[in-house]
PDB file of N, H, CA, C and O in Angstrom:
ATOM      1  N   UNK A   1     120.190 -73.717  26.525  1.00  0.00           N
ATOM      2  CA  UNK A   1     118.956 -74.297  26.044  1.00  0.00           C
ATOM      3  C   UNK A   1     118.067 -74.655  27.230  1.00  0.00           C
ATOM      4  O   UNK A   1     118.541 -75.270  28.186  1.00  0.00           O
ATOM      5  N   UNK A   2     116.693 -74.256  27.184  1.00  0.00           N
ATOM      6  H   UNK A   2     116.309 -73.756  26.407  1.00  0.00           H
ATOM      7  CA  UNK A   2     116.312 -74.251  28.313  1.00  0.00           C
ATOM      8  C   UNK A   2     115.317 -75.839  28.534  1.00  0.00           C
ATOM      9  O   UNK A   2     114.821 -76.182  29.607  1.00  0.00           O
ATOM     10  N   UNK A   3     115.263 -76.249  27.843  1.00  0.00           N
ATOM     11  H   UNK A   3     115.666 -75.970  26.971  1.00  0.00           H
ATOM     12  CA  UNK A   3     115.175 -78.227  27.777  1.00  0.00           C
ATOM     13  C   UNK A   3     116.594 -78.875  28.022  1.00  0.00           C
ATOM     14  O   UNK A   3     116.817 -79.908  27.391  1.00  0.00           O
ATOM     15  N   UNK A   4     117.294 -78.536  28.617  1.00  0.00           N
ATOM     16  H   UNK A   4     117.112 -77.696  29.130  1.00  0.00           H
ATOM     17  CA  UNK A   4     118.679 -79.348  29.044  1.00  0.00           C
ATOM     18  C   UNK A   4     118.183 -79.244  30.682  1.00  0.00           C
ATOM     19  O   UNK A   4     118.171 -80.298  31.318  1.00  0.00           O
ATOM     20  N   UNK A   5     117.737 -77.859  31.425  1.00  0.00           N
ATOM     21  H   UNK A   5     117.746 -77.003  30.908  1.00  0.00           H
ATOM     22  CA  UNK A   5     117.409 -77.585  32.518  1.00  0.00           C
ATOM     23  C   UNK A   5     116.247 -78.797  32.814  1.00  0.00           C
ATOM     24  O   UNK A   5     116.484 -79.749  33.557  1.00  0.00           O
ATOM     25  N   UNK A   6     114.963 -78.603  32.113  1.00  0.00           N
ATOM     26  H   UNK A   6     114.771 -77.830  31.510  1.00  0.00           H
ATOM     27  CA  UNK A   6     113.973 -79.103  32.198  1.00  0.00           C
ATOM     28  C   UNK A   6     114.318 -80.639  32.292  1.00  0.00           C
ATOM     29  O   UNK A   6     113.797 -81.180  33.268  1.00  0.00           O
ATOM     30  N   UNK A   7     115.001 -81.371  31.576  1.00  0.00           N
ATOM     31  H   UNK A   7     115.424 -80.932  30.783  1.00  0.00           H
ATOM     32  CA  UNK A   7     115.550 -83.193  31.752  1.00  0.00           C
ATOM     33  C   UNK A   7     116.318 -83.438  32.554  1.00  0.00           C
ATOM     34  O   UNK A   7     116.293 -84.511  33.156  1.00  0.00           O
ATOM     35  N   UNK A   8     117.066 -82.654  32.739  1.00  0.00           N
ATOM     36  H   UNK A   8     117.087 -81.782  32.250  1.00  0.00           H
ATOM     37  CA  UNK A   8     117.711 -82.814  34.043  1.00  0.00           C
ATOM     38  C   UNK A   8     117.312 -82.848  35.309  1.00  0.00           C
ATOM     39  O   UNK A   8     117.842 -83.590  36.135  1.00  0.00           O
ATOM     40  N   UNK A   9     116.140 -81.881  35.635  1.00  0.00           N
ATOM     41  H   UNK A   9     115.710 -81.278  34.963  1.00  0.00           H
ATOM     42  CA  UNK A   9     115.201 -82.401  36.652  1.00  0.00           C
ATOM     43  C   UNK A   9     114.131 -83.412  36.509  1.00  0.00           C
ATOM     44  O   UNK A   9     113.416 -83.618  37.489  1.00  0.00           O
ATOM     45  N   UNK A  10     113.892 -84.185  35.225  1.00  0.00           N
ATOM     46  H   UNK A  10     114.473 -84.018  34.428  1.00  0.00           H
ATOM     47  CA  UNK A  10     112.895 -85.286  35.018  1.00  0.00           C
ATOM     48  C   UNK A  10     113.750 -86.364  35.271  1.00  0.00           C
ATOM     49  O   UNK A  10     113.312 -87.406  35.758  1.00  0.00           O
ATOM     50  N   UNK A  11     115.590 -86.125  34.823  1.00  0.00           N
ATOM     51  H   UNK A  11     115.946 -85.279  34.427  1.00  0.00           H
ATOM     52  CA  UNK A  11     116.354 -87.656  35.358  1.00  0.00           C
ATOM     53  C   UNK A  11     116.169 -87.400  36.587  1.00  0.00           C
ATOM     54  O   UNK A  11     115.555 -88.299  37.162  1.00  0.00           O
ATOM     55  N   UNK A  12     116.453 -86.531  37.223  1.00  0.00           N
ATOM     56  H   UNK A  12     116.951 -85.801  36.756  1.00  0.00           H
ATOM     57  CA  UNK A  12     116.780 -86.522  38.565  1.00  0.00           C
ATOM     58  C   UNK A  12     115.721 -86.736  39.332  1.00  0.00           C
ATOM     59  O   UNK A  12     115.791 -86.883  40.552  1.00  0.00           O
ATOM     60  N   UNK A  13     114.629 -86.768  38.635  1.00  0.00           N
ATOM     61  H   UNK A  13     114.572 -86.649  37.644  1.00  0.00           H
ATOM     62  CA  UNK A  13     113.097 -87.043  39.477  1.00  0.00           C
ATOM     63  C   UNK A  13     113.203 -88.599  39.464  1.00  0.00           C
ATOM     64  O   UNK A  13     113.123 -89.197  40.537  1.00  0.00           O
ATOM     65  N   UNK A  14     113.403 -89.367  38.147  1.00  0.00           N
ATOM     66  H   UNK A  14     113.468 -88.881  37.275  1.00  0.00           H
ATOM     67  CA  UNK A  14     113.639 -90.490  37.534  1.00  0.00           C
ATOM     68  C   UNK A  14     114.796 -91.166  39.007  1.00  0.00           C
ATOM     69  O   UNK A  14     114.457 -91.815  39.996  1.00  0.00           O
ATOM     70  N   UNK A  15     115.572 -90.891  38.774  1.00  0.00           N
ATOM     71  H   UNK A  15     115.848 -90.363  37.970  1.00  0.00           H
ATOM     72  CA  UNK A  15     117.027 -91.645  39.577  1.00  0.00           C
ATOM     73  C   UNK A  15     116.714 -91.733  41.150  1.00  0.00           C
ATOM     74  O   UNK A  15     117.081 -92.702  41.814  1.00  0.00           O
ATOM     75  N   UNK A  16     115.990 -90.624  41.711  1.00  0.00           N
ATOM     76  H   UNK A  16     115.691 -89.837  41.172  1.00  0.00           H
ATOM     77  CA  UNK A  16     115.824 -90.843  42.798  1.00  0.00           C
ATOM     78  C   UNK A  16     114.686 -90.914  44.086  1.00  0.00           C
ATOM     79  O   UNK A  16     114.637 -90.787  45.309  1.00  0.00           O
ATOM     80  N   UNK A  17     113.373 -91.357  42.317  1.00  0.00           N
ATOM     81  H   UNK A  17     113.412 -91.460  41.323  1.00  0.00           H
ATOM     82  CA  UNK A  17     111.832 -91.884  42.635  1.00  0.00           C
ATOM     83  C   UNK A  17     111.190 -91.157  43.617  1.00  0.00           C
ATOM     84  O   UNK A  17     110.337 -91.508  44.432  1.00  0.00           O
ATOM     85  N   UNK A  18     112.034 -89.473  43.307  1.00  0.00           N
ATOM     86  H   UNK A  18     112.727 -89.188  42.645  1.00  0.00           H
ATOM     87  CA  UNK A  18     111.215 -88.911  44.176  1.00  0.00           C
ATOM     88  C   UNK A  18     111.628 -87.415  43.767  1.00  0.00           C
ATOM     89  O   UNK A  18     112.737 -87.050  43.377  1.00  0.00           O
ATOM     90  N   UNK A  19     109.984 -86.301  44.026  1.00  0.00           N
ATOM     91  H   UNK A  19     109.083 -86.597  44.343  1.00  0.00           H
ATOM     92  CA  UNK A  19     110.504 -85.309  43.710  1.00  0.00           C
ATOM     93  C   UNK A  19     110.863 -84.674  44.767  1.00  0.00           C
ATOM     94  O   UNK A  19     111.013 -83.501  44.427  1.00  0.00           O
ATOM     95  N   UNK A  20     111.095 -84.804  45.917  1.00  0.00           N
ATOM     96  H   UNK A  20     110.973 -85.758  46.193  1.00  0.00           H
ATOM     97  CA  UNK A  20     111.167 -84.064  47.232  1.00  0.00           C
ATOM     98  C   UNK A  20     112.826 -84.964  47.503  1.00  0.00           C
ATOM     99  O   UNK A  20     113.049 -85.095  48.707  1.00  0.00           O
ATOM    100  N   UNK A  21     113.337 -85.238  47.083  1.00  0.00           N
ATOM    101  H   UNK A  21     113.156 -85.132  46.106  1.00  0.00           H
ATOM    102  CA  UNK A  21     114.542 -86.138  46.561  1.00  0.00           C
ATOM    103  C   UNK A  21     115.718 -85.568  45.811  1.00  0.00           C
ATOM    104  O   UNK A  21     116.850 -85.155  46.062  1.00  0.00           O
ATOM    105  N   UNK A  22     114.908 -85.740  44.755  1.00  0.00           N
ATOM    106  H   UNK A  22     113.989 -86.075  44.552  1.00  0.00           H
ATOM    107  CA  UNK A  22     115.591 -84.925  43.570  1.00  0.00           C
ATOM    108  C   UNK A  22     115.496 -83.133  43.978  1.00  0.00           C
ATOM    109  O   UNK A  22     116.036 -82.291  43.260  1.00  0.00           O
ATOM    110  N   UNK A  23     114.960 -82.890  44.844  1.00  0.00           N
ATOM    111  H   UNK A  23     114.521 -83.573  45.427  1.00  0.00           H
ATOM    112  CA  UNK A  23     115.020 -81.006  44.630  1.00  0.00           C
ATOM    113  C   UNK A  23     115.988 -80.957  46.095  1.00  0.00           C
ATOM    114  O   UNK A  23     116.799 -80.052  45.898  1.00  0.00           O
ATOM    115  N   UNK A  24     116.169 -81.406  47.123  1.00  0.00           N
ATOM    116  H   UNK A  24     115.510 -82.142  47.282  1.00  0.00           H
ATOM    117  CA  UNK A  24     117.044 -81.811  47.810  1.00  0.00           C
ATOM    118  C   UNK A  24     118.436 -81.832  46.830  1.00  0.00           C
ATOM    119  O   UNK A  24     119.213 -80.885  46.949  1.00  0.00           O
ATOM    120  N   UNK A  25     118.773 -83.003  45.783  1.00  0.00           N
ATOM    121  H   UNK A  25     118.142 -83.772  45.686  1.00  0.00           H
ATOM    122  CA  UNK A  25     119.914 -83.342  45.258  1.00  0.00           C
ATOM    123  C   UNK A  25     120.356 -81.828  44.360  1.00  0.00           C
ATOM    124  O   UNK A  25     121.444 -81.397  43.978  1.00  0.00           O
ATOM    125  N   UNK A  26     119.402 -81.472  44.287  1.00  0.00           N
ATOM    126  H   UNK A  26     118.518 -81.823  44.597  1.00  0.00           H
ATOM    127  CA  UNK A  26     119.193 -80.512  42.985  1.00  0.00           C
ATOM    128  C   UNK A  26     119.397 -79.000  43.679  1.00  0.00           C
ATOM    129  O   UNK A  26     119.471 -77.963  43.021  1.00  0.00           O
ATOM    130  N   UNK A  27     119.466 -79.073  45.006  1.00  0.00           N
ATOM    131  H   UNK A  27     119.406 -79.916  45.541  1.00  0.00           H
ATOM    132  CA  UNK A  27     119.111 -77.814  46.020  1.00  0.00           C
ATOM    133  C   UNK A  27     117.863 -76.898  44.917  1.00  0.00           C
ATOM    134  O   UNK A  27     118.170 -75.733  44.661  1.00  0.00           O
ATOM    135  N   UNK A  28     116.895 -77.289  44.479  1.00  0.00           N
ATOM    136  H   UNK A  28     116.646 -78.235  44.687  1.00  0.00           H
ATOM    137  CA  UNK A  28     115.968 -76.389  44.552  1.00  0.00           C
ATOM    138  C   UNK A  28     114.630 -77.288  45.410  1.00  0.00           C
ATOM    139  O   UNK A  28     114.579 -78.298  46.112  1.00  0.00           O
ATOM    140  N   UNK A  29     113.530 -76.159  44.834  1.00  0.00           N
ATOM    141  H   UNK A  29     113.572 -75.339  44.263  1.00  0.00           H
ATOM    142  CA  UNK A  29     112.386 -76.292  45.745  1.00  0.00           C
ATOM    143  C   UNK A  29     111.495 -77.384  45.244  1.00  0.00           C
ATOM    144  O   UNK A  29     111.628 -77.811  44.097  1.00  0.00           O
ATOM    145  N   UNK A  30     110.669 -77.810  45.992  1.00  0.00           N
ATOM    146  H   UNK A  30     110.560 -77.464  46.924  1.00  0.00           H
ATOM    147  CA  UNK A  30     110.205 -78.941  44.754  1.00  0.00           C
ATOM    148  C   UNK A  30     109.270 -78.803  43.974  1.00  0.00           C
ATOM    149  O   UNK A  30     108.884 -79.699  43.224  1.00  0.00           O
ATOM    150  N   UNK A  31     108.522 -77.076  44.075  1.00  0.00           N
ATOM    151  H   UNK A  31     108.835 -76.348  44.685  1.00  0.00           H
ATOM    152  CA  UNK A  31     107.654 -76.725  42.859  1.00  0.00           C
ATOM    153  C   UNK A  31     108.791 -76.637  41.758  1.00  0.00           C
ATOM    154  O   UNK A  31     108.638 -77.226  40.688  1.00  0.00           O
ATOM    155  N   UNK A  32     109.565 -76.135  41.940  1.00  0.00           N
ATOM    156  H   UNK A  32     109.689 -75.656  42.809  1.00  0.00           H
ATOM    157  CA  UNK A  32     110.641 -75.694  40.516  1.00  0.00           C
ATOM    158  C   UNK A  32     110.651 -77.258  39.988  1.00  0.00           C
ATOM    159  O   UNK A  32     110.376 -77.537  38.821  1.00  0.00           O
ATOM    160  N   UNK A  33     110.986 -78.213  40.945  1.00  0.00           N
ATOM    161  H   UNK A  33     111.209 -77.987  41.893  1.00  0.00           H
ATOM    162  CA  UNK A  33     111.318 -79.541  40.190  1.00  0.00           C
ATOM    163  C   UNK A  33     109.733 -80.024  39.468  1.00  0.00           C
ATOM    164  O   UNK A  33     109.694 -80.827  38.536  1.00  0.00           O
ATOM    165  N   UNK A  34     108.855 -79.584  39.885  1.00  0.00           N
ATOM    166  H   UNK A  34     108.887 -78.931  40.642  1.00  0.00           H
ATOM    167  CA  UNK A  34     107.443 -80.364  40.014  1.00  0.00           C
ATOM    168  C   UNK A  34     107.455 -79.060  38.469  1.00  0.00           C
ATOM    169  O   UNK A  34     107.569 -79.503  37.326  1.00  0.00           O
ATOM    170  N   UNK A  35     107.349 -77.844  38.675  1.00  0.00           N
ATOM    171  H   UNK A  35     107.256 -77.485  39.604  1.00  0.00           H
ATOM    172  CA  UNK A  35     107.176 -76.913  37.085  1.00  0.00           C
ATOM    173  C   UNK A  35     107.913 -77.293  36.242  1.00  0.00           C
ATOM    174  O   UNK A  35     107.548 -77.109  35.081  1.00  0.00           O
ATOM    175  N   UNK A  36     109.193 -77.949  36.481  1.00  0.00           N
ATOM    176  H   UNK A  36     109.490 -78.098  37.425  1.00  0.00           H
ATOM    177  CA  UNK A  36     110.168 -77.926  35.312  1.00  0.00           C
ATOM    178  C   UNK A  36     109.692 -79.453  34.981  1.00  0.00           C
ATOM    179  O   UNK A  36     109.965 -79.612  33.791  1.00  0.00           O
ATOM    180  N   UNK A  37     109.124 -80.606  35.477  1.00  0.00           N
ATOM    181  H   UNK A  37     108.902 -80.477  36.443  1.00  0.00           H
ATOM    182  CA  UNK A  37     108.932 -81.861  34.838  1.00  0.00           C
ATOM    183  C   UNK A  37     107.310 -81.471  34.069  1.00  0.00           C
ATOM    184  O   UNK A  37     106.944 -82.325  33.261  1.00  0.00           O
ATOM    185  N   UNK A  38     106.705 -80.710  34.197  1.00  0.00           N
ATOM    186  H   UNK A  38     107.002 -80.017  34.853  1.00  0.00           H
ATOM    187  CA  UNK A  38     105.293 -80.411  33.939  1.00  0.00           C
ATOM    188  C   UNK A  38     105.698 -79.542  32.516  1.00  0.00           C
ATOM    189  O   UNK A  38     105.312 -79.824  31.382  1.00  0.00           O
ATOM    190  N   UNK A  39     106.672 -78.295  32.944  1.00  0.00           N
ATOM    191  H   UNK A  39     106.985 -78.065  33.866  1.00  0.00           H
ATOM    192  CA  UNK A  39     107.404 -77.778  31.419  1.00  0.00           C
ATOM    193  C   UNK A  39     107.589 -78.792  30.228  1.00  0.00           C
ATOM    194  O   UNK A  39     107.152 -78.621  29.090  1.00  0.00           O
ATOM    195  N   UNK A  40     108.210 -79.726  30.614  1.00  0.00           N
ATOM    196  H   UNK A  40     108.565 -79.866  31.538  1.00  0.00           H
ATOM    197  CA  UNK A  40     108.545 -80.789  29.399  1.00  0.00           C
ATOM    198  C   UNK A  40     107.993 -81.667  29.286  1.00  0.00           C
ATOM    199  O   UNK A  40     108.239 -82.474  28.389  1.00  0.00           O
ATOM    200  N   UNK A  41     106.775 -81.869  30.411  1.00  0.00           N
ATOM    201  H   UNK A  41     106.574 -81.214  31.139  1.00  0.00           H
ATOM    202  CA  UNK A  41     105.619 -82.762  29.872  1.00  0.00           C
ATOM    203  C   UNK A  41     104.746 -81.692  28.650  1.00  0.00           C
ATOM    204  O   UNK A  41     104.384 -81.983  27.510  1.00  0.00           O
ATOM    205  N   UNK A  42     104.674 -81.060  29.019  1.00  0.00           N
ATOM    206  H   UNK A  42     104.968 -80.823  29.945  1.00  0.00           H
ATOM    207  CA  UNK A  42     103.949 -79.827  27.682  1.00  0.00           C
ATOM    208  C   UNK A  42     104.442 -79.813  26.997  1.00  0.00           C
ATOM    209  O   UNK A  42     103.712 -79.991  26.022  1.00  0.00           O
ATOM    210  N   UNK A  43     106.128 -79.620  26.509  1.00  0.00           N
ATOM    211  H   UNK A  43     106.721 -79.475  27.301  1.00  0.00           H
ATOM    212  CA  UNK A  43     106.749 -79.302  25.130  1.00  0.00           C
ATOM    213  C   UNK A  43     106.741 -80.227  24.641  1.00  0.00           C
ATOM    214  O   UNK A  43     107.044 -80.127  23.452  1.00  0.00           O
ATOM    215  N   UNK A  44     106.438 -81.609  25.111  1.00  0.00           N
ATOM    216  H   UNK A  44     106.192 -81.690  26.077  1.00  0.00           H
ATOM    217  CA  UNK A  44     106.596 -82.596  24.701  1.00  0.00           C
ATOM    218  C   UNK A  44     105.547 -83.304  23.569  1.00  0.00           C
ATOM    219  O   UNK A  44     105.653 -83.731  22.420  1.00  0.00           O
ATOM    220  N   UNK A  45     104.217 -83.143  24.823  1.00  0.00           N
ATOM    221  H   UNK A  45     104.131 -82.797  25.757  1.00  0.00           H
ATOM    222  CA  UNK A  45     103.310 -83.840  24.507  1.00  0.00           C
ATOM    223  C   UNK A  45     102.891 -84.958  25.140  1.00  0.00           C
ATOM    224  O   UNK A  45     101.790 -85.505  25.074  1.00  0.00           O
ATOM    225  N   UNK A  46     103.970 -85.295  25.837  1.00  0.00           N
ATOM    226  H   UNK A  46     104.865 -84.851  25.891  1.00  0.00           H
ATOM    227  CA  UNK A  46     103.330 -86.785  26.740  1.00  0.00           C
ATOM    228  C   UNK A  46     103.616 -86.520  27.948  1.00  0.00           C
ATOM    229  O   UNK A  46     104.359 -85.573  28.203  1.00  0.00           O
ATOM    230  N   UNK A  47     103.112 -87.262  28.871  1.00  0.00           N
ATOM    231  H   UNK A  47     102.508 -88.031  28.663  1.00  0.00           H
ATOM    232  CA  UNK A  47     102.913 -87.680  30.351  1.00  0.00           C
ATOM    233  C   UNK A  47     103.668 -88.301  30.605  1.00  0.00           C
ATOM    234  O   UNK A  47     103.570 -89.481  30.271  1.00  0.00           O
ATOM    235  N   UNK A  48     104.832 -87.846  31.333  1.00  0.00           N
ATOM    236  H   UNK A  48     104.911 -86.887  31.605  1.00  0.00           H
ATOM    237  CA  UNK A  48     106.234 -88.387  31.837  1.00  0.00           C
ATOM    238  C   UNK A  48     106.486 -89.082  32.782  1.00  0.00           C
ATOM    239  O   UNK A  48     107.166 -90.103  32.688  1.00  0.00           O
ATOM    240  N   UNK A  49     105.834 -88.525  34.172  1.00  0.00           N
ATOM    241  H   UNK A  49     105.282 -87.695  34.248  1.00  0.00           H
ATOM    242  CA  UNK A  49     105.490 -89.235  35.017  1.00  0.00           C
ATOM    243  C   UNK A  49     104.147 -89.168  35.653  1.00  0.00           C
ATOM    244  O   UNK A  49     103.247 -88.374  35.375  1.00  0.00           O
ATOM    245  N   UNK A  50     104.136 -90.302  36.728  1.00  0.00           N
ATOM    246  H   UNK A  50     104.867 -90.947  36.954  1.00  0.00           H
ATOM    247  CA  UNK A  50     102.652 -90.476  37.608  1.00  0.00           C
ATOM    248  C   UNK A  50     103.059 -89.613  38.753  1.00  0.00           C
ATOM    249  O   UNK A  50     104.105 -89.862  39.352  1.00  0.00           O
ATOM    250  N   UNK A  51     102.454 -88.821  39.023  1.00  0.00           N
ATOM    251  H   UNK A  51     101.604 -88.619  38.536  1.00  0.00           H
ATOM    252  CA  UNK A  51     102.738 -88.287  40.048  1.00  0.00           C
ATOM    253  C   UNK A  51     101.518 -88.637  41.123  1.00  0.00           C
ATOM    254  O   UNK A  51     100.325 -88.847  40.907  1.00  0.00           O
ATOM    255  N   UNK A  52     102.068 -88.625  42.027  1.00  0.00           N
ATOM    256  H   UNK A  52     103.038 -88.454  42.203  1.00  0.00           H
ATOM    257  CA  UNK A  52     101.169 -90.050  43.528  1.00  0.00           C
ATOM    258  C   UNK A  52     101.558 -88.720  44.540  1.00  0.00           C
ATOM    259  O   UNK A  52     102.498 -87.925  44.555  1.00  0.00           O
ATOM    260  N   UNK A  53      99.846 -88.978  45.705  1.00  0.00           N
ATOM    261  H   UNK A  53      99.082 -89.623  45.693  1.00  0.00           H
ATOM    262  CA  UNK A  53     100.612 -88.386  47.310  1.00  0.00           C
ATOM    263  C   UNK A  53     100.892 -89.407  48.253  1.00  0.00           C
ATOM    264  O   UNK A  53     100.237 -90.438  48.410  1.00  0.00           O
ATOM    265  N   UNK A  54     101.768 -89.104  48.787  1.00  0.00           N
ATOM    266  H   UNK A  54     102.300 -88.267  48.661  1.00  0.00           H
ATOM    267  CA  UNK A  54     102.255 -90.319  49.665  1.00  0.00           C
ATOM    268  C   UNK A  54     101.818 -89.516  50.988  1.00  0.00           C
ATOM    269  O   UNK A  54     102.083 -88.317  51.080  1.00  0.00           O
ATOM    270  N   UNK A  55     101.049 -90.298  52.151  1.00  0.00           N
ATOM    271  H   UNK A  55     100.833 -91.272  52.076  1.00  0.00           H
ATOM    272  CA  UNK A  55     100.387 -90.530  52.960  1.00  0.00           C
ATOM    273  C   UNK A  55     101.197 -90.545  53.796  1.00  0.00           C
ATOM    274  O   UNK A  55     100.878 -90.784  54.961  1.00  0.00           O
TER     275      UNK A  55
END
């Protein structure tokens, strides 16, 4: 199921308040983590997270 993929990188964005974090933990890249939380912000319907640039 390809929404098991997609939450699993939104916990993992979640758990470790970061997406350059989580794609590290995750060994992928952090567009894949950044497409796959944006994927299930769309199937969803809502805005999951804030996404911020850090300076």
């Amino acid at each position: 199921m390809l929404l098991s993929g997609k939450l699993r990188k939104f916990v993992s964005v979640v758990e470790n308040q970061s997406i350059k974090k989580a794609s590290e933990k995750m060994n992928l890249t952090s567009s894949a983590i950044s497409q796959g939380v944006s994927s299930l912000e769309k199937e969803l319907g809502i805005k999951l997270i804030k996404k911020t640039i850090m300076e």
